[in-house]
Residue frames as qw, qx, qy, qz and C-alpha x, y, z in Angstrom:
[[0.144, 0.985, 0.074, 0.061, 5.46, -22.18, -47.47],
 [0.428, -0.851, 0.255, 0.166, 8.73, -22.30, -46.10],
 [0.779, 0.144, 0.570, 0.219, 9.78, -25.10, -48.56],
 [0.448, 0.793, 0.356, 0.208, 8.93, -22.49, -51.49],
 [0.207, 0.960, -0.169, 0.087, 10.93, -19.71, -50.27],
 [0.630, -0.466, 0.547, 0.296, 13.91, -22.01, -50.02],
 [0.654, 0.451, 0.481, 0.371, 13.58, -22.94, -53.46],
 [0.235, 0.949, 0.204, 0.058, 13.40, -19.28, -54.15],
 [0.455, -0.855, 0.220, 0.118, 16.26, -18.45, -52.32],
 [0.593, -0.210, 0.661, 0.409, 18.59, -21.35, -53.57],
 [0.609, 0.572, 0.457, 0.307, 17.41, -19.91, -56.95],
 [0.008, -0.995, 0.088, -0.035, 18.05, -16.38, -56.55],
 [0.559, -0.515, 0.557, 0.335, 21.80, -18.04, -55.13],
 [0.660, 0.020, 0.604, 0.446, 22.10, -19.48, -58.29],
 [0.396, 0.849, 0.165, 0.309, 21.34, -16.15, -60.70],
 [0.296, -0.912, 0.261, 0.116, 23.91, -14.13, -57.96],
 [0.659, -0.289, 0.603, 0.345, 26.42, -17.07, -58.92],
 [0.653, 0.516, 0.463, 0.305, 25.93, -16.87, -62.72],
 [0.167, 0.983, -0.019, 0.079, 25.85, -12.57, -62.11],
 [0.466, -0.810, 0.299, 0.194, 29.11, -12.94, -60.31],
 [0.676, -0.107, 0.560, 0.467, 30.82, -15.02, -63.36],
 [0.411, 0.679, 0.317, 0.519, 29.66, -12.64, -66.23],
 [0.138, -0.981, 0.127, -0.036, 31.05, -9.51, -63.98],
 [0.547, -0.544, 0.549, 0.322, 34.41, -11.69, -63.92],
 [0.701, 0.257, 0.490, 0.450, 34.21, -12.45, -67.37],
 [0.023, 0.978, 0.207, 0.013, 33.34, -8.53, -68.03],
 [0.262, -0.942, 0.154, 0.140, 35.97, -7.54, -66.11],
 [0.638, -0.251, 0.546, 0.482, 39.00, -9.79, -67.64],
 [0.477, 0.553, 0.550, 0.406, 37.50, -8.51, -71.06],
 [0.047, -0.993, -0.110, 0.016, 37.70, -5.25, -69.92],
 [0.553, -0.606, 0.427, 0.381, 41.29, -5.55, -68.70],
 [0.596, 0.099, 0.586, 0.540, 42.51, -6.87, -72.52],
 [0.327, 0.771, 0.435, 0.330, 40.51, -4.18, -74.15],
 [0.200, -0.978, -0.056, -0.016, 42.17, -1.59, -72.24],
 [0.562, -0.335, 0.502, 0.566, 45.78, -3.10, -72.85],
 [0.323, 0.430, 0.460, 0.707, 45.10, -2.88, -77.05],
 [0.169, 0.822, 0.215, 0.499, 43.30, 0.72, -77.00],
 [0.168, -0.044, -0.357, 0.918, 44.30, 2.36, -73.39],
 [0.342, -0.276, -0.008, -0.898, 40.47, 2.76, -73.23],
 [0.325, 0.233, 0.830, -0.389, 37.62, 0.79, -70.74],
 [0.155, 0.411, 0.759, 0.480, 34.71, -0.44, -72.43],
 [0.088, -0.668, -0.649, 0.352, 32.63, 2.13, -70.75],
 [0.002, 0.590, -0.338, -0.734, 34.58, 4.83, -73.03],
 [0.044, -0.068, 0.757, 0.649, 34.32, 3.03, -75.92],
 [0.166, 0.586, 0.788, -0.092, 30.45, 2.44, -75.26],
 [0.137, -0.745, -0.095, 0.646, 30.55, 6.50, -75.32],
 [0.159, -0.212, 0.612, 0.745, 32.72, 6.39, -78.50],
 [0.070, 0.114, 0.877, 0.461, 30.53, 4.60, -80.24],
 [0.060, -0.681, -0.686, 0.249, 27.53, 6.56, -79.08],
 [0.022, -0.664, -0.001, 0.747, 28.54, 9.41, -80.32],
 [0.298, -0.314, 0.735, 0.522, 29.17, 8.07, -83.58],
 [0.120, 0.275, 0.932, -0.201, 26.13, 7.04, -83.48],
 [0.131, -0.779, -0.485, 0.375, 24.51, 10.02, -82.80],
 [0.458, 0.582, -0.004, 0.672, 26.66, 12.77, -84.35],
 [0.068, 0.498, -0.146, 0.852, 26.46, 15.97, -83.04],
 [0.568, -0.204, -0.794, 0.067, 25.49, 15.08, -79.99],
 [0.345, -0.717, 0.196, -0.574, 23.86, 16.37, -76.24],
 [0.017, 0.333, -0.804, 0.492, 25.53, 14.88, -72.95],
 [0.631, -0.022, 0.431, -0.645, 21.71, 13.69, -71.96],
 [0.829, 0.412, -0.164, -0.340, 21.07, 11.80, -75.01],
 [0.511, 0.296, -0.749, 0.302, 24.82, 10.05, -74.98],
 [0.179, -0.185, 0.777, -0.575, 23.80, 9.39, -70.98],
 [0.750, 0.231, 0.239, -0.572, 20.81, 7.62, -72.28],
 [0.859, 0.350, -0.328, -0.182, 22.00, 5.85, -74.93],
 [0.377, 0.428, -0.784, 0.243, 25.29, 4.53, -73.66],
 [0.686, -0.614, -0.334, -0.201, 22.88, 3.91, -70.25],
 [0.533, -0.148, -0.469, 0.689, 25.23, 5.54, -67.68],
 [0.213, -0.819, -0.385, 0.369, 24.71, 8.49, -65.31],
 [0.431, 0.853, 0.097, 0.277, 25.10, 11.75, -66.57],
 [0.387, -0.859, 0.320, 0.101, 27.93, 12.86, -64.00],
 [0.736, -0.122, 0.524, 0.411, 30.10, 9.23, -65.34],
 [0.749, 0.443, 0.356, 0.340, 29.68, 10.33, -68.89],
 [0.056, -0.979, 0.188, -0.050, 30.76, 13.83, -68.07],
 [0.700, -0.533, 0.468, 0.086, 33.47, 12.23, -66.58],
 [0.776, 0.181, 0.528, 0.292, 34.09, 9.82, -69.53],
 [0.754, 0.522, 0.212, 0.337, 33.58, 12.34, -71.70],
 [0.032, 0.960, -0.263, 0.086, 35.80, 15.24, -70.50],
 [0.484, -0.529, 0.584, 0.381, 38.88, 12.13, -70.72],
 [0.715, 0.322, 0.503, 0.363, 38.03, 11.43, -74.10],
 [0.179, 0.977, -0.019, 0.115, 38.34, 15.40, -74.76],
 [0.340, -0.869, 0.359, 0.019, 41.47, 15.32, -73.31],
 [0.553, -0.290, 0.644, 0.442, 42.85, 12.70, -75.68],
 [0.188, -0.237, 0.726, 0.618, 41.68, 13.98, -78.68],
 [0.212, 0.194, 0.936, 0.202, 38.87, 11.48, -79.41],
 [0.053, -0.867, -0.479, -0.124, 35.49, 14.23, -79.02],
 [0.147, 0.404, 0.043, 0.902, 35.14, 17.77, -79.37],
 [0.006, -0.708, -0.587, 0.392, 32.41, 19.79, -76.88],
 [0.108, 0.481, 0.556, 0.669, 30.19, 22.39, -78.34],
 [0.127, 0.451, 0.714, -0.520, 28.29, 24.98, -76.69],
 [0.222, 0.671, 0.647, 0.287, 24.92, 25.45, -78.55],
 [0.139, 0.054, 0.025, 0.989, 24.86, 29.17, -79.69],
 [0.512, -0.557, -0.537, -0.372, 20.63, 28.70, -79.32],
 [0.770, -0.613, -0.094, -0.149, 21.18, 27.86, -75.63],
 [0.111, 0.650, -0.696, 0.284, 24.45, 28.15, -74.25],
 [0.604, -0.269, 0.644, -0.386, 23.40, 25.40, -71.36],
 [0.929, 0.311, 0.157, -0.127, 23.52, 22.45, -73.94],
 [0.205, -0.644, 0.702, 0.226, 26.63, 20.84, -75.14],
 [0.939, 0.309, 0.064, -0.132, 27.16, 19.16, -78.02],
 [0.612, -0.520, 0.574, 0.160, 29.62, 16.41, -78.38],
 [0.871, 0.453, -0.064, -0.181, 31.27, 15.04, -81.52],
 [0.882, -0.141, 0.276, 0.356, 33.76, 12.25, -82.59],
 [0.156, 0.801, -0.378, -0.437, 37.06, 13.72, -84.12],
 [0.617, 0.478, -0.585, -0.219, 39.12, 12.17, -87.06],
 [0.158, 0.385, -0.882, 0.219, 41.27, 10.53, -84.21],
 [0.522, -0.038, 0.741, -0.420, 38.35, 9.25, -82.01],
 [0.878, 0.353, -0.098, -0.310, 36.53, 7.74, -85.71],
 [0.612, 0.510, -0.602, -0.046, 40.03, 5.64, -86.09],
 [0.158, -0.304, 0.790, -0.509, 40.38, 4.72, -82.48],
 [0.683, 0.033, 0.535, -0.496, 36.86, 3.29, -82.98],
 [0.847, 0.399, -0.193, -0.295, 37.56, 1.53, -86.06],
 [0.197, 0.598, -0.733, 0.257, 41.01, 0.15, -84.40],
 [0.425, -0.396, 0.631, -0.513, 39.40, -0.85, -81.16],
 [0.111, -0.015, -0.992, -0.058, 38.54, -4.70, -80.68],
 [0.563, -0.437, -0.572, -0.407, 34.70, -5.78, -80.09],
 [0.719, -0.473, 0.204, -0.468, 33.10, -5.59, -76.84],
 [0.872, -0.111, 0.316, -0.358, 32.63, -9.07, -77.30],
 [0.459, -0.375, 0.785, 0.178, 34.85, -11.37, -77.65],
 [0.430, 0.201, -0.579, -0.663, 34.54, -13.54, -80.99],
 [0.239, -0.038, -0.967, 0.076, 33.78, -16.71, -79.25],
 [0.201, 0.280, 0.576, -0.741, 30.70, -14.62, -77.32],
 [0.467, 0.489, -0.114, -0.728, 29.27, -12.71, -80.94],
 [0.192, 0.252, -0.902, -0.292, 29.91, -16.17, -82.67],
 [0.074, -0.276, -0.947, 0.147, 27.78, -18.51, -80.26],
 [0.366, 0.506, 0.430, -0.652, 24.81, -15.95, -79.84],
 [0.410, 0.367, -0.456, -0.700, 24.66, -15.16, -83.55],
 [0.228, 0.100, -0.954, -0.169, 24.15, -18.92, -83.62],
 [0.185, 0.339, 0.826, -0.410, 21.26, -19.20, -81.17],
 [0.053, 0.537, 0.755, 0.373, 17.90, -19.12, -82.80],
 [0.117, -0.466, -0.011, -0.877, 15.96, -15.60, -83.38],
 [0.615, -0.586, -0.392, -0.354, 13.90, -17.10, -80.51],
 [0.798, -0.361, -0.221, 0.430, 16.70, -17.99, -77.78],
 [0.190, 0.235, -0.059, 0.951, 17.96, -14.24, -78.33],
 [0.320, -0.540, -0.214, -0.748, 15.05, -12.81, -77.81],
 [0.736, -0.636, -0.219, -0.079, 14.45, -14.88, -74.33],
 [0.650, -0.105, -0.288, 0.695, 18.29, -14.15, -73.04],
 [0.124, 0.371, 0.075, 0.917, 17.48, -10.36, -73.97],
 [0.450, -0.601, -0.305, -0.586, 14.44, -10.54, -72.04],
 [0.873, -0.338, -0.264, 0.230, 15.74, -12.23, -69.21],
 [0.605, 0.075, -0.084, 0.788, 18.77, -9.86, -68.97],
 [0.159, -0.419, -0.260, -0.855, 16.37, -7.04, -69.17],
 [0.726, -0.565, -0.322, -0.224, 14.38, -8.20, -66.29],
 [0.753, -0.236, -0.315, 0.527, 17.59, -8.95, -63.96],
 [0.406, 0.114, -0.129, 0.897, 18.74, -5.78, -64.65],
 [0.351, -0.598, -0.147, -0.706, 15.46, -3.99, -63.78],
 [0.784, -0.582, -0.207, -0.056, 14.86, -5.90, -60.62],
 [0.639, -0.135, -0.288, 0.701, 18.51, -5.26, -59.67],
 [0.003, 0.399, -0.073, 0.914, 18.18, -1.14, -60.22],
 [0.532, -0.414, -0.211, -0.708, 15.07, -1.62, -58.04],
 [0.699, -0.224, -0.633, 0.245, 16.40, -3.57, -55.50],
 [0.010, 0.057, -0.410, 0.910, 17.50, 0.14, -53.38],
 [0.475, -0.429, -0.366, -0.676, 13.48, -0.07, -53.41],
 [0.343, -0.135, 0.803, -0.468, 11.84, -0.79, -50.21],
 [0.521, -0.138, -0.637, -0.552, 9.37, -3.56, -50.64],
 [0.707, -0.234, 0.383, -0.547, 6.78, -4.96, -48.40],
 [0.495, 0.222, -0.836, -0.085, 8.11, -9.03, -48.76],
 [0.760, -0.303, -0.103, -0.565, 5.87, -9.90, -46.20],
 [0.552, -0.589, 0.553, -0.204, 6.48, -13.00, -43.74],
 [0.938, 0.320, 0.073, 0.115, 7.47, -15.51, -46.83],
 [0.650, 0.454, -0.259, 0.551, 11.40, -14.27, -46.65],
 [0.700, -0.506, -0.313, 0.394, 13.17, -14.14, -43.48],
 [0.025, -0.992, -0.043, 0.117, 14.11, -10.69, -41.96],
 [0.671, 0.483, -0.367, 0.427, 17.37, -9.32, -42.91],
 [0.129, -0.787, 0.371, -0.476, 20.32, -9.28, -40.24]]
């Protein structure tokens, strides 16, 4: 038994070690994208959610872009302040806000470089429709079991205590 949750462990070491090189590759890709536009990708995710979306509510762009509604507030009340989106308040319901892209923030998003590198969108496009589909799942899982890690869980006496 004890054998097993080594293995587990020294796996789990080796997905932390993989997470810890795509948050450094993230973050150096961030850094270059934010020298050409002066924006993080976490704006541009926004941008392009709106774009997306048109006329737009602050819940729906905090859903789609998948950030908290306070960040995108956040995000979007600097992209208001350069220009890029307008805010609305619905004349129906005053407590809604709708967001849209202006001329400048449609050219800023047609300026801005890919997320992804070419050398990233190049090699996936290449993997079969079948090896996408298991990275996507797999990425999808990590990231669920991370959000759910603040969970408490009963792990029982197969994984040494923490401390």
């Amino acid at each position: 038994m004890r054998e097993a949750a080594g293995t587990q462990m020294d796996e789990a070491a080796k997905v932390m070690k993989s997470i810890r090189r795509i948050v450094r590759a993230i973050d150096m890709r961030s850094k270059k994208v934010a020298r050409e536009t002066g924006l993080t990708i976490p704006q541009i995710v926004v941008l392009h959610a709106v774009r997306e979306l048109a006329m737009v509510t602050t819940a729906a762009l905090s859903k789609r872009a998948d950030l908290s509604p306070a960040t995108t507030v956040t995000i979007l009340d600097k992209l208001e302040s350069r220009g890029l989106v307008t805010r609305q308040r619905s004349a129906i319901d005053r407590r809604i806000v709708h967001t849209a892209l202006t001329d400048r923030g449609t050219q800023i998003l047609r300026d801005a470089p890919p997320v992804f590198d070419w050398v990233f969108s190049k090699g996936f496009a290449e993997l079969s429709d079948a090896d996408r589909c298991k990275i996507i799942e797999a990425f999808q899982t990590v990231a669920d079991l991370l959000d759910a890690s603040h969970l408490p869980l009963d792990l029982g006496s197969d994984y040494p205590a923490a401390g």
